[in-house]
C-alpha distance (Angstrom), angle and dihedral (degrees) to the residues before:
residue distance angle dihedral
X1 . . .
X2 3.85 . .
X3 3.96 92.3 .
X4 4.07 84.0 44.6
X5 3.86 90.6 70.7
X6 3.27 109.6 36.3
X7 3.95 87.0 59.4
X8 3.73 91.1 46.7
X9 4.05 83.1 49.1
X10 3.82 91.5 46.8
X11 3.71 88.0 49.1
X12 4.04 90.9 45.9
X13 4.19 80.2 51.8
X14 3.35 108.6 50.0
X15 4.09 89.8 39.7
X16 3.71 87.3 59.8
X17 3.98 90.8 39.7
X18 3.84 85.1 61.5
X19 3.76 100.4 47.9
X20 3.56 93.6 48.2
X21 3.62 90.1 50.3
X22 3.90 93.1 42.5
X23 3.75 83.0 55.8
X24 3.74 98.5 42.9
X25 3.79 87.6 51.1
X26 3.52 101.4 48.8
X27 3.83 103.0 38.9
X28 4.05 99.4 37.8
X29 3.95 94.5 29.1
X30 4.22 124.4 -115.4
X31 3.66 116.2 -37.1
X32 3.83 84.8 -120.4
X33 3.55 124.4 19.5
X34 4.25 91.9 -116.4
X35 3.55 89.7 54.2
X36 4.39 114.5 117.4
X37 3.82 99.6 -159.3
X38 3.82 89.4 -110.7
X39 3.97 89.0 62.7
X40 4.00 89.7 49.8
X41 3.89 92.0 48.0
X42 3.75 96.2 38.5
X43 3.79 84.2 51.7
X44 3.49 96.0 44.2
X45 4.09 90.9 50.8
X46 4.24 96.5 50.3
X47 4.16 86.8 44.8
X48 4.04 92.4 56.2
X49 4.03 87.5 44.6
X50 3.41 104.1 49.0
X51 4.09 94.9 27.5
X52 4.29 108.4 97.2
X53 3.46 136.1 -158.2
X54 4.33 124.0 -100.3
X55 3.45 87.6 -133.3
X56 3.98 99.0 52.6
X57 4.17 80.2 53.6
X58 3.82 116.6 111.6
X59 3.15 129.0 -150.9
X60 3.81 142.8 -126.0
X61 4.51 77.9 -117.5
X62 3.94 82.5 59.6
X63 3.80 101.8 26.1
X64 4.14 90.7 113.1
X65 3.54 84.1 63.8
X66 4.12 98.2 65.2
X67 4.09 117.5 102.2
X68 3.79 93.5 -150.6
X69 3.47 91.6 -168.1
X70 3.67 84.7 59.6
X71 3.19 91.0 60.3
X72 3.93 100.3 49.9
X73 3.90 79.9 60.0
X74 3.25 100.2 52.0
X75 4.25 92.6 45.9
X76 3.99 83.8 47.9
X77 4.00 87.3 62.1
X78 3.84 94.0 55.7
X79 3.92 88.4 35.1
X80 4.07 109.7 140.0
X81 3.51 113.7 -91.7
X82 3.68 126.2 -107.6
X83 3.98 110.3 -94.5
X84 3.95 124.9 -160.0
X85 3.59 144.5 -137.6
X86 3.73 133.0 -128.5
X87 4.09 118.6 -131.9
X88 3.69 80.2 -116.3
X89 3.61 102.7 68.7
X90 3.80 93.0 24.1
X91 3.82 162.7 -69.9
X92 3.41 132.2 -98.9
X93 3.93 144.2 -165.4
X94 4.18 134.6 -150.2
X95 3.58 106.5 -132.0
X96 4.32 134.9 151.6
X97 3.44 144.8 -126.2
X98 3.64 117.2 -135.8
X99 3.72 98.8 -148.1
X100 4.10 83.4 -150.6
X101 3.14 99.2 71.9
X102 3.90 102.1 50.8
X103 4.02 109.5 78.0
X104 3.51 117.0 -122.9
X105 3.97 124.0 -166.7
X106 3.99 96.7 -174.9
X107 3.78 89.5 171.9
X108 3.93 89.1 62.9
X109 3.68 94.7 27.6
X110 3.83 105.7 52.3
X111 3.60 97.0 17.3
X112 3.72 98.7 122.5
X113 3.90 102.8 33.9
X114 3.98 93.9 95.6
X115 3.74 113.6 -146.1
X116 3.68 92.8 -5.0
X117 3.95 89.7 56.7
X118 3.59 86.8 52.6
X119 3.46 98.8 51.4
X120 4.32 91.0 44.1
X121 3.72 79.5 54.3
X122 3.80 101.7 56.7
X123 3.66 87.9 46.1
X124 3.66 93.4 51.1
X125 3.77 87.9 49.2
X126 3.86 91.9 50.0
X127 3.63 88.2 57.8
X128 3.79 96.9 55.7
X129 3.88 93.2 45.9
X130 3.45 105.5 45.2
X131 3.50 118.2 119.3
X132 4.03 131.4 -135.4
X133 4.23 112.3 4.5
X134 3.78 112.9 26.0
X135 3.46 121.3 -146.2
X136 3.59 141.7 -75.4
X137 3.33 136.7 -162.8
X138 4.07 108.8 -162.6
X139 3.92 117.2 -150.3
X140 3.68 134.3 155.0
X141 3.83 129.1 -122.3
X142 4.07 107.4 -138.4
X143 3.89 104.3 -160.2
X144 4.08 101.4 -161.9
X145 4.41 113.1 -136.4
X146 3.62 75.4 -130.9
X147 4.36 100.2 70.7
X148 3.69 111.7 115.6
X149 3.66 108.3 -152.1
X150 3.98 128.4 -171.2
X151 3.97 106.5 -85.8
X152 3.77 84.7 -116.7
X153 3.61 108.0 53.0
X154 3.67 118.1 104.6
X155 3.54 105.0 179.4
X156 3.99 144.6 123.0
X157 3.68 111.3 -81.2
X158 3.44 93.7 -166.8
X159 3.76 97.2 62.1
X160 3.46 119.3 107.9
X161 3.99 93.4 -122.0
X162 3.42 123.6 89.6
X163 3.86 118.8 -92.0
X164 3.92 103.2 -139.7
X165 3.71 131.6 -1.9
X166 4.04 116.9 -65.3
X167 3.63 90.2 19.0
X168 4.12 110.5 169.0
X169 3.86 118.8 -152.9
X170 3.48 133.1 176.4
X171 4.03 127.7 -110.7
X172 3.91 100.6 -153.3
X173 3.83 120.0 -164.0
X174 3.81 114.5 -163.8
X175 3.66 122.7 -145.6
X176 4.01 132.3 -144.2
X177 4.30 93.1 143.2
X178 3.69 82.6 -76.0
X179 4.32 93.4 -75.5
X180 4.01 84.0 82.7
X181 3.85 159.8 58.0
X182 3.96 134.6 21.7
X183 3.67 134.0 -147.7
X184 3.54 88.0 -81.3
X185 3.91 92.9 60.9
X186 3.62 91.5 58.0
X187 3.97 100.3 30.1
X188 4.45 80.8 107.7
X189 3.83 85.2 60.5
X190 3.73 108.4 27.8
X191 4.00 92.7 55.1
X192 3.79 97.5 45.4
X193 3.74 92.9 50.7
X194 4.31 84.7 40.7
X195 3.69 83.8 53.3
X196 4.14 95.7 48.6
X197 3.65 85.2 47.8
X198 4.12 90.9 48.0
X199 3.97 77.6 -143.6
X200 3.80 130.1 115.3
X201 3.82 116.4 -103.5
X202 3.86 116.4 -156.2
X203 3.70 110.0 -164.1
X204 3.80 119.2 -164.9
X205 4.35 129.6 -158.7
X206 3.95 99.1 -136.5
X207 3.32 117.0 179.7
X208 3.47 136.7 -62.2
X209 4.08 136.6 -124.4
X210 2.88 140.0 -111.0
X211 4.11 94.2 40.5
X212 3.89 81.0 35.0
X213 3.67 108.8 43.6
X214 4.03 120.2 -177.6
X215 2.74 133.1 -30.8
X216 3.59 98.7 23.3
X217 3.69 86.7 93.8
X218 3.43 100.8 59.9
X219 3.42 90.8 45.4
X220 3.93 86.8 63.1
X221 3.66 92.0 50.4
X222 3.58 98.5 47.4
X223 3.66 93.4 44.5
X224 4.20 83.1 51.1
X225 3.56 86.2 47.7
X226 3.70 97.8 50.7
X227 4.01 84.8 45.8
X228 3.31 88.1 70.7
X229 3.73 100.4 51.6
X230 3.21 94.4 46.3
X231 4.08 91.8 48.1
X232 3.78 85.1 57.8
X233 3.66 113.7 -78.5
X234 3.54 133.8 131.8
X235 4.14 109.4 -120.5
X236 4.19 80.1 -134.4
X237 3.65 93.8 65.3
X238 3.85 96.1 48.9
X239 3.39 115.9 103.4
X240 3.49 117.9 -165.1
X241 3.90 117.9 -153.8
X242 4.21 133.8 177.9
X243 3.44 150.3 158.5
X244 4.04 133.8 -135.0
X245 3.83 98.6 -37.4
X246 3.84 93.2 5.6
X247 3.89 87.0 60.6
X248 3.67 88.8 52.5
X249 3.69 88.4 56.6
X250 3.73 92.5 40.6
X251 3.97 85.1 62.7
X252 3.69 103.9 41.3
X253 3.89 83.6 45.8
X254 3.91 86.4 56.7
X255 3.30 93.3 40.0
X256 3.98 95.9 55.7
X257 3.27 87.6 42.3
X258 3.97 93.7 57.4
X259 3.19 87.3 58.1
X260 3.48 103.1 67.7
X261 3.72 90.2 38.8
X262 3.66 101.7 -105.8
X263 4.04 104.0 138.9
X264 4.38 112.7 -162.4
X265 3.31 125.7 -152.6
X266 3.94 101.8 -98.3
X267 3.85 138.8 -51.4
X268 4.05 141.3 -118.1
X269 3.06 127.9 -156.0
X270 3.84 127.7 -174.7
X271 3.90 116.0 -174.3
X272 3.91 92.5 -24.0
X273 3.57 116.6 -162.8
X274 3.80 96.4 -141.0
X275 3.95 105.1 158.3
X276 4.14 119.3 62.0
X277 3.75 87.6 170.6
X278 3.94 116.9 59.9
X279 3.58 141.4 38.9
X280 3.33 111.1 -132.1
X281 4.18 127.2 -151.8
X282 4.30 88.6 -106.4
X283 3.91 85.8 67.8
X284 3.57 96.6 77.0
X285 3.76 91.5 16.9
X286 3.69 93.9 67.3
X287 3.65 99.7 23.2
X288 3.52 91.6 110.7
X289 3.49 92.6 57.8
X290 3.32 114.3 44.5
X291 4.02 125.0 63.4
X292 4.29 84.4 -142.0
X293 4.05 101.7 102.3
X294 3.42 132.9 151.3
X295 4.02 147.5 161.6
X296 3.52 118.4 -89.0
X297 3.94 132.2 -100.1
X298 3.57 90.7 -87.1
X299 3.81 93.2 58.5
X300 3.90 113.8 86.4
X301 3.25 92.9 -133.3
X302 3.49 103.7 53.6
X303 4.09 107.0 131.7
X304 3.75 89.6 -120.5
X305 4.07 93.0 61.8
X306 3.37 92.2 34.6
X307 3.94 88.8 57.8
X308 3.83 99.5 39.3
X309 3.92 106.3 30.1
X310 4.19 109.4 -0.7
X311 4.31 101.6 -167.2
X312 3.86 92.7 17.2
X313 4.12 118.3 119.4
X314 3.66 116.1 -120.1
X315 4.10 109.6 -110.4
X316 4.01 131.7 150.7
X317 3.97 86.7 -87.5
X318 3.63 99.7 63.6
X319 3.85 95.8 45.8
X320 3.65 85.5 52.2
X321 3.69 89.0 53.3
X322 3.73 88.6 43.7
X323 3.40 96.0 55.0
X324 4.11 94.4 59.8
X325 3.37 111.3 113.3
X326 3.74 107.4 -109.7
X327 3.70 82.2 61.1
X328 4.12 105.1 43.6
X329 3.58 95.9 10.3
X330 4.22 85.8 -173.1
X331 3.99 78.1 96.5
X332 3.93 95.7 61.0
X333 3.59 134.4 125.8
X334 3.71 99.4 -118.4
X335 3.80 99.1 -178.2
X336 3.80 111.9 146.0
X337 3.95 88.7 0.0
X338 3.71 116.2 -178.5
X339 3.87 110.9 -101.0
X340 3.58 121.1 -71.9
X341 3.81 149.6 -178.1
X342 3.96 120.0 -167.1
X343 3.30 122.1 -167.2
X344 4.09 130.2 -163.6
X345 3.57 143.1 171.2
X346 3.68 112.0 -112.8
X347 4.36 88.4 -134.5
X348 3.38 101.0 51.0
X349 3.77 133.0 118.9
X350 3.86 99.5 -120.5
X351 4.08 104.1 40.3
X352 3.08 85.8 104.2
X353 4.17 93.7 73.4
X354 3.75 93.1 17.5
X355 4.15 78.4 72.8
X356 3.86 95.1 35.6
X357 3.90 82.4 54.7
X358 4.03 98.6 52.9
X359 3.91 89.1 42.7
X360 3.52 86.8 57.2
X361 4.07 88.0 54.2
X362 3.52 96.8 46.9
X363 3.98 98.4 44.8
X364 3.73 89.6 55.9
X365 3.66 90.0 51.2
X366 4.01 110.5 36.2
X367 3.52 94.6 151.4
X368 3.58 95.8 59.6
X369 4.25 127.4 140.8
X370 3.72 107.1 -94.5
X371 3.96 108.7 -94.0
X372 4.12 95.2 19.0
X373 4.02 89.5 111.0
X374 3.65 115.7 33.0
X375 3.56 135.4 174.6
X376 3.54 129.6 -159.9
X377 3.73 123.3 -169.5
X378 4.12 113.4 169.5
X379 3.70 123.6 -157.9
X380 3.62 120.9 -103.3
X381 3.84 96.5 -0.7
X382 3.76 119.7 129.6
X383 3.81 130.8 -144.5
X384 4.56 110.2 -44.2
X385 3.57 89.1 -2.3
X386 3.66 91.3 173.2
X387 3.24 97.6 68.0
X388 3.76 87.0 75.6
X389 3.71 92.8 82.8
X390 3.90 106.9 -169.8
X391 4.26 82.8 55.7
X392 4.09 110.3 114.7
X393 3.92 91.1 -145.9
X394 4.04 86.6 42.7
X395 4.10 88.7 57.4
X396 3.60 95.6 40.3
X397 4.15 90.0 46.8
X398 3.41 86.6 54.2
X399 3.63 101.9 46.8
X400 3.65 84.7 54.1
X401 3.88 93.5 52.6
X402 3.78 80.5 50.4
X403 3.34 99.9 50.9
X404 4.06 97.3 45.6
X405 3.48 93.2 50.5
X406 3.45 88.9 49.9
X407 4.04 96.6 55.9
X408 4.14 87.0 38.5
């Protein structure tokens, strides 16, 4: 009965959410002039749901008092709902990685990532040692209506092996601030930019904070990375694609990577959350704009503590730690990066450091080929604007994506 009213009260709120925002809209105009008033209600709607209260904040003084796995149930109920794909743009298939059968050498691979490396190597250990079911990690292989495949091959598309020689694929890394989202929550975006690309997109569910703090999702992506090596792929013709969180991943995942000398084919990056440490002057610029909001640093349950350290106080240490680049990769050295195309909304909360980060790529590399770093920021869009589909600047940011990984 409990569960029974707060839905009727969410419905009750979100019904008046849209009629003030109806209103709003149609007496004082559209909050930006590229708004539809669908976009400015469906904004309005996912800002009041995921917005809370200062005085429902705890504090570091009550921090011993949070059930964190509470609070990975109560982020599952306003998890993003599963999208779909018409046969037109695609098909797709649930499959798994057994992370058994993907070789690991986490003395060579993480050996020079300091505490991080430590931690990747613990987890890497864990897997080998654990006793009775081994793990999985679930993705989905998107296979875009768009592949061209020699006349001659007759093979299955939706294996995770590559279907002629020099085959690129893409590595995508959802986002949700790492407490949210699947492959099925961004199967809608993943298989139209798959299709752009004419290139298949595999799309993996790592795990999630705060009952898997970092860096248990890089661990995931690497292992899916190393998957695909080992399946057959060159690490060359791997692109590796995100958005928000997912970009963060995508970086640190590049980053780690660059460290052992293993070069991919290119990045994008969609709305990447690239900074864990600082609040930039966008965050209350844009704030009422975009429907991304949440408390500050000093709040517990900020998604940046609950991804690195979930239960741990705030102090000079941990920002330190925080500020290492497998964790806010804005703070990279991105000399002779791989190619890469970021895109961001021009209203959103973190443009501020999504354009400190790409400054930071193209300083280190100012003698760079015309069009192998490019940044995209579109007027009046707010934080993974392309995941709203029916959007004209969504479509034509994705056909862009498309069409740069498709020249990488």
């Amino acid at each position: 009965m409990p569960e029974l009213f707060a839905k009727a009260a969410l419905i009750i709120s979100m019904a008046a959410v849209a009629t003030q925002s109806t209103l709003s809209y149609y007496i004082k105009g559209p909050r930006c002039p590229k708004w539809p008033l669908w976009f400015q209600v469906h904004r309005d709607a996912i800002h009041r749901a995921i917005r809370t209260k200062p005085k429902s904040q705890p504090t570091d003084e009550t921090i011993d008092q949070i059930d964190f796995e509470q609070v990975a149930a109560d982020n599952l109920k306003w998890d993003l709902p599963a999208s779909d794909i018409s046969s037109d743009i695609g098909t797709y298939r649930k499959s798994a990685i057994q992370v058994s059968d993907v070789p690991i050498d986490a003395a060579s691979a993480f050996a020079h990532c300091g505490l991080a490396g430590t931690k990747l190597a613990a987890l890497t250990a864990a897997d080998r040692t654990e006793d009775g079911c081994l793990r999985k990690i679930p993705y989905e292989v998107t296979v875009p209506a768009s592949l061209q495949l020699p006349a001659a091959e007759d093979t299955d598309t939706f294996a995770s092996t590559p279907l002629f020689p020099g085959e690129r694929i893409i590595l995508y890394l959802h986002g949700g601030a790492y407490k949210l989202g699947s492959a099925a929550s961004h199967r809608g975006l993943t298989g139209r930019i798959a299709n752009h690309a004419g290139l298949r997109c595999i799309t993996i569910d790592y795990r999630l904070a705060p009952l898997h703090p970092f860096p248990a999702q890089l661990h995931d992506a690497y292992i899916a990375f190393m998957y695909l090596v080992s399946r057959g792929f060159a690490p060359t013709d791997i692109v590796i694609a995100g958005d928000s969180a997912g970009g963060n991943l995508s970086l640190a995942l590049t980053v780690l990577l660059r460290k052992a000398s293993i070069s991919v084919r290119g990045l994008l990056l969609l709305s990447p959350w690239s900074d864990l440490t600082t609040e930039r002057p966008s965050l209350k610029r844009n704030a009422k704009f975009d429907f991304l909001c949440a408390p500050p640093l000093a709040s517990p349950l900020n998604p940046a503590r609950t991804f690195y350290a979930p239960g741990r106080k705030l102090s000079a240490e941990m920002l330190d730690e925080m500020a290492y680049p497998l964790v806010s990769p804005v703070y990279a050295d991105f000399v002779d990066f791989p190619p890469t195309l970021v895109q961001a909304g021009e209203k959103e909360i973190i443009v501020d450091e999504i354009s400190q980060l790409f400054e930071n790529i193209a300083a280190a590399n100012p003698h760079a080929n015309h069009g192998r770093y490019v940044y995209e920021c579109y007027a009046d869009m707010i934080h993974v604007f392309q995941q709203f589909l029916n959007l004209p600047d969504a479509q034509q940011a994705i056909a862009r994506a498309g069409a740069f990984i498709k020249a990488l």
